[in-house]
C-alpha positions in Angstrom: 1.8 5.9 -30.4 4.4 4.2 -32.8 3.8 1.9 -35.3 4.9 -1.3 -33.4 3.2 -0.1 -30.2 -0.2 0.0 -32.5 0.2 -3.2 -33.8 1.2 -4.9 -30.8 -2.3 -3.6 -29.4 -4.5 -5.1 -32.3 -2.5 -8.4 -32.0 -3.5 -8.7 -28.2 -7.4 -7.5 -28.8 -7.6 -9.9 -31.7 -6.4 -12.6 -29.5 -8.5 -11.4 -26.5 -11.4 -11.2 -28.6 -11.1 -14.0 -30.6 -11.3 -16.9 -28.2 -14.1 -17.8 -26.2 -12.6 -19.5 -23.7 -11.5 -18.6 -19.9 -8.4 -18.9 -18.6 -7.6 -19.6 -14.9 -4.9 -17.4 -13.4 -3.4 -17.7 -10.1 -4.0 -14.5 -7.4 -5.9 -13.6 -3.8 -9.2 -12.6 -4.1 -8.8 -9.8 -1.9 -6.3 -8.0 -0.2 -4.6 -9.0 3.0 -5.5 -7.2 6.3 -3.3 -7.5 9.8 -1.5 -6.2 12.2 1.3 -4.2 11.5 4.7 -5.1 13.4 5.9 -2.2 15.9 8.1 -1.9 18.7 10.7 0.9 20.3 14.3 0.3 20.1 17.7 1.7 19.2 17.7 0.9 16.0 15.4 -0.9 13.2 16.6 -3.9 11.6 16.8 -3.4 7.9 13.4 -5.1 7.0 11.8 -2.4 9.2 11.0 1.4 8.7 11.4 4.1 11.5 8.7 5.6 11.5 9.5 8.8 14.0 12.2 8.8 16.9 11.3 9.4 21.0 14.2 10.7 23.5 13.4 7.7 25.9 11.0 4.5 26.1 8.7 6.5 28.3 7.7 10.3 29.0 9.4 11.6 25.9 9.9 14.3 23.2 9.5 13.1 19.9 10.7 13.6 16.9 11.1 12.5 12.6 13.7 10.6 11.4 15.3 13.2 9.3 15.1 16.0 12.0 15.8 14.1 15.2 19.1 12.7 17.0 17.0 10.7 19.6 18.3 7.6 20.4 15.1 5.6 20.5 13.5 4.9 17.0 9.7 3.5 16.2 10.4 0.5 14.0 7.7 -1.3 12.3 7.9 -3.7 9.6 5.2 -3.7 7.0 5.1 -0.7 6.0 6.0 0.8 2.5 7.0 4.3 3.3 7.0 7.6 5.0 5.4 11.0 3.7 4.7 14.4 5.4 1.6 14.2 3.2 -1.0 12.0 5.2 -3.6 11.8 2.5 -4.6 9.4 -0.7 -3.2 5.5 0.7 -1.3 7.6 3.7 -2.7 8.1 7.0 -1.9 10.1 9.8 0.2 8.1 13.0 1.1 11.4 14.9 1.5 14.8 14.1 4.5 16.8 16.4 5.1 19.9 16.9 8.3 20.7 15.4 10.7 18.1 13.8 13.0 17.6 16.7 12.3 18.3 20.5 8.4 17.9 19.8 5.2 17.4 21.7 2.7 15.0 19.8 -0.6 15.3 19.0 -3.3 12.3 18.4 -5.7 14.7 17.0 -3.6 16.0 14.1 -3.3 19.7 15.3 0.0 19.9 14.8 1.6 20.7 11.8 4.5 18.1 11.3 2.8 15.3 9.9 4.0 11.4 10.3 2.0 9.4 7.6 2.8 5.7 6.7 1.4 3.7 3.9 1.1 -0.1 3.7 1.4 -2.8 0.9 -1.6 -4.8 -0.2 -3.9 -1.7 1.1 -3.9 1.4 2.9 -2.7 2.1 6.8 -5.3 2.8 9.2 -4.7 4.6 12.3 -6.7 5.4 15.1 -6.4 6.1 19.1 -8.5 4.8 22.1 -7.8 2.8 25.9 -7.0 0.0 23.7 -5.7 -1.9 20.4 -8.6 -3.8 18.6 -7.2 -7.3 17.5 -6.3 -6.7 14.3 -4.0 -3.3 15.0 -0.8 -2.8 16.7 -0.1 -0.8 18.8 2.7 1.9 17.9 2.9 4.0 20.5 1.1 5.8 23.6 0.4 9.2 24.4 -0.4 11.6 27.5 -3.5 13.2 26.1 -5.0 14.4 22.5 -2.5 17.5 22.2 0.3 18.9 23.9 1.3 15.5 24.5 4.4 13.6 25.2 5.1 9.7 24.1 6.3 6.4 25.4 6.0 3.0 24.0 3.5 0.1 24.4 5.9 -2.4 26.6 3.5 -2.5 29.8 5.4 -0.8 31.6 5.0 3.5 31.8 2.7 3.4 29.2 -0.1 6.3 28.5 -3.7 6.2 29.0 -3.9 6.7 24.9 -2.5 4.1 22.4 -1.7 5.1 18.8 -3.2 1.9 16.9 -2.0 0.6 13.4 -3.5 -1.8 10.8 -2.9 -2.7 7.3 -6.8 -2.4 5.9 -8.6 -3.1 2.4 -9.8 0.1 1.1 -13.5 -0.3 0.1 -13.7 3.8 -0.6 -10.9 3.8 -3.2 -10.9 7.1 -5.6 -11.4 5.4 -8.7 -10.7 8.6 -10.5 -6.9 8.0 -11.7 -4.3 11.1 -10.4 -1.0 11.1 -12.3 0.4 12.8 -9.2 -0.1 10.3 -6.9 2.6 9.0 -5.9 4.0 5.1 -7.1 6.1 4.3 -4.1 7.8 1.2 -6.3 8.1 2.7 -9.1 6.8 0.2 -11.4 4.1 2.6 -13.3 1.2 2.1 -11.4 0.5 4.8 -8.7 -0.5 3.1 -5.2 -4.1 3.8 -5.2 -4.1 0.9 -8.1 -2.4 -1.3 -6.7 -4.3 -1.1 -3.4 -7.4 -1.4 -5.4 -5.8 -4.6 -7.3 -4.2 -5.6 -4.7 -0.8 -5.9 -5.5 2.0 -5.1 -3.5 2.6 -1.2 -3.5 6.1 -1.3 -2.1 7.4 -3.7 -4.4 8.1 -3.8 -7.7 8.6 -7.6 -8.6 7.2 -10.5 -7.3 10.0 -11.9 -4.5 8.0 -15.7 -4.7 6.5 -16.5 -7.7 3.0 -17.5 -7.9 2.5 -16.6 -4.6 3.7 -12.6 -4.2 1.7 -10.3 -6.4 3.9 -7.3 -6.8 3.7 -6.0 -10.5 0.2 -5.3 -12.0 0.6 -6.6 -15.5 2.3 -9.8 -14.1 -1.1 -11.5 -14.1 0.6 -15.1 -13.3 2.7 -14.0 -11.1 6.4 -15.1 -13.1 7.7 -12.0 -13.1 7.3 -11.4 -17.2 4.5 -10.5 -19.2 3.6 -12.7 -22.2 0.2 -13.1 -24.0 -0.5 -16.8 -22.5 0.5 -15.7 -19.4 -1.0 -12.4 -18.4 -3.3 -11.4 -21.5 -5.3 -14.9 -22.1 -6.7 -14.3 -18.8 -8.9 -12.0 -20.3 -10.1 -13.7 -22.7 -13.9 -14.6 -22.5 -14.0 -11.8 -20.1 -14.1 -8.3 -21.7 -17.1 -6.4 -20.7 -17.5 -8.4 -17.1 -18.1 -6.6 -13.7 -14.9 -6.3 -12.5 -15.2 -4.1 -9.3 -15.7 -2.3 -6.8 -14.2 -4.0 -3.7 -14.9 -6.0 -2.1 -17.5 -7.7 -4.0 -15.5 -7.9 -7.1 -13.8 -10.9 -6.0 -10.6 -12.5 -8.3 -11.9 -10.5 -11.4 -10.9 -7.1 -9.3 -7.4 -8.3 -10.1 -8.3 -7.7 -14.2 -9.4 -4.0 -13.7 -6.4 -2.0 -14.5 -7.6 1.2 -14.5 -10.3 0.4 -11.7 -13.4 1.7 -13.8 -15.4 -1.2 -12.1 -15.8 -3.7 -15.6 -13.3 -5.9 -17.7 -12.3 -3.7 -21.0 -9.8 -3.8 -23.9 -9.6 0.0 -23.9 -9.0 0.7 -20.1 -7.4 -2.5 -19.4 -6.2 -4.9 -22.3 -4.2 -1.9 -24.1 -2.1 -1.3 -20.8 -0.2 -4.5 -22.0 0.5 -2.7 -25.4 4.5 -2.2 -25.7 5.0 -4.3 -22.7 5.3 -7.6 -23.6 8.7 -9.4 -23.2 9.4 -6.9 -20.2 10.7 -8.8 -17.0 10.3 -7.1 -13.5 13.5 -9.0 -12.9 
């Protein structure tokens, strides 16, 4: 660690330590949960990812965006991205048979995989007769395997629907993995930021005070400064800080989601850093 980096740590744990008093920050206590936004259609507007592509509206093939020329795409919005990997804040939507010309399966026997993940969370997918409130439905099936696909208009639907939700995750691996994978880029992998929440897909706050996109942007002003995003601290060091979703606001402190308020795990992450804009 430099010289500068070193000192700029002991500046913020003296200040940290040294005052007694609390300092209010603005952010949710919790992370959002809702309904995702899906529908079939020729193309997705460019707030919306496709999330795998169907040769018609009803009694289709199916296939993944990269592999497929079908002219029907699943669109929803609210969702951060794709992975063939449906595992850590990924879960499964569909798996096909092949990437193009496909049959889907619902109970993930195939092995082309169609995973999504979410902001503010993780997805979770599930299939039955019917969409609970809080899902969306993304798409219907003829049966668990061997299956073909249509979309959720009412009209030539399946039996089966493919269900959707954004969802807090109250099992979060605490137990950090350098190789997961930090879908916005801003140094903190997604599993943190579910945990946080802050907004996985994004790397900067879009609406100040009120979009939490960037971990170390405790105020949510897009820079980090001690008054700002380290005072919040203060008085705190040592508290409970986790796990969801008891943890409340002081979940939003926990850095490095070890459950508890520390200058090691959590206070040191702004060594180096402040100054830095996510603008």
């Amino acid at each position: 660690m430099r010289r500068a980096t070193v000192l700029t740590a002991l500046v913020l744990v003296a200040l940290i330590l040294a005052l007694g008093v609390r300092w209010a920050f603005h952010t949710s206590a919790a992370a959002p949960t809702g309904n995702l936004t899906c529908s079939v259609k020729a193309s997705c507007d460019a707030e919306e990812v496709e999330v795998f592509r169907m040769f018609s509206t009803s009694n289709a093939h199916a296939g993944t965006p990269a592999g497929s020329g079908y002219g029907w795409s699943v669109c929803c919005g609210e969702v951060c991205n794709l992975s063939t990997d449906c595992s850590n804040v990924y879960d499964t939507i569909v798996t096909l048979s092949a990437a193009d010309n496909a049959h889907v399966a619902a109970d993930g026997s195939y092995g082309t995989q169609v995973c999504l993940s979410v902001p503010y969370g993780v997805a979770d997918c599930t299939y039955g007769p019917s969409c609970a409130a809080e899902y969306e439905c993304v798409a219907t099936v003829s049966g668990d395997n061997n299956a073909h696909v249509a979309d959720c208009d009412g009209t030539d639907d399946y039996a089966t629907k493919v269900c959707c939700r954004i969802a807090n995750d109250c099992d979060q691996d605490t137990v950090l993995d350098p190789d997961d994978p930090d879908d916005d880029g801003d140094e903190f992998n997604d599993d943190v930021e579910g945990y946080l929440p802050t907004d996985s897909c994004d790397d900067c706050t879009n609406d100040p005070g009120v979009h939490d996109a960037w971990p170390l942007d405790i105020n949510i002003d897009t820079f980090v400064t001690v008054v700002g995003d380290v005072l919040p601290y203060s008085g705190r060091i040592g508290a409970w800080g986790g796990p969801p979703p008891d943890a409340g606001w002081m979940q939003r402190l926990d850095l490095n989601m070890d459950n508890y308020i520390t200058v090691v795990g959590d206070v040191l992450a702004f060594s180096g850093k402040i100054g830095a804009s996510c603008t």
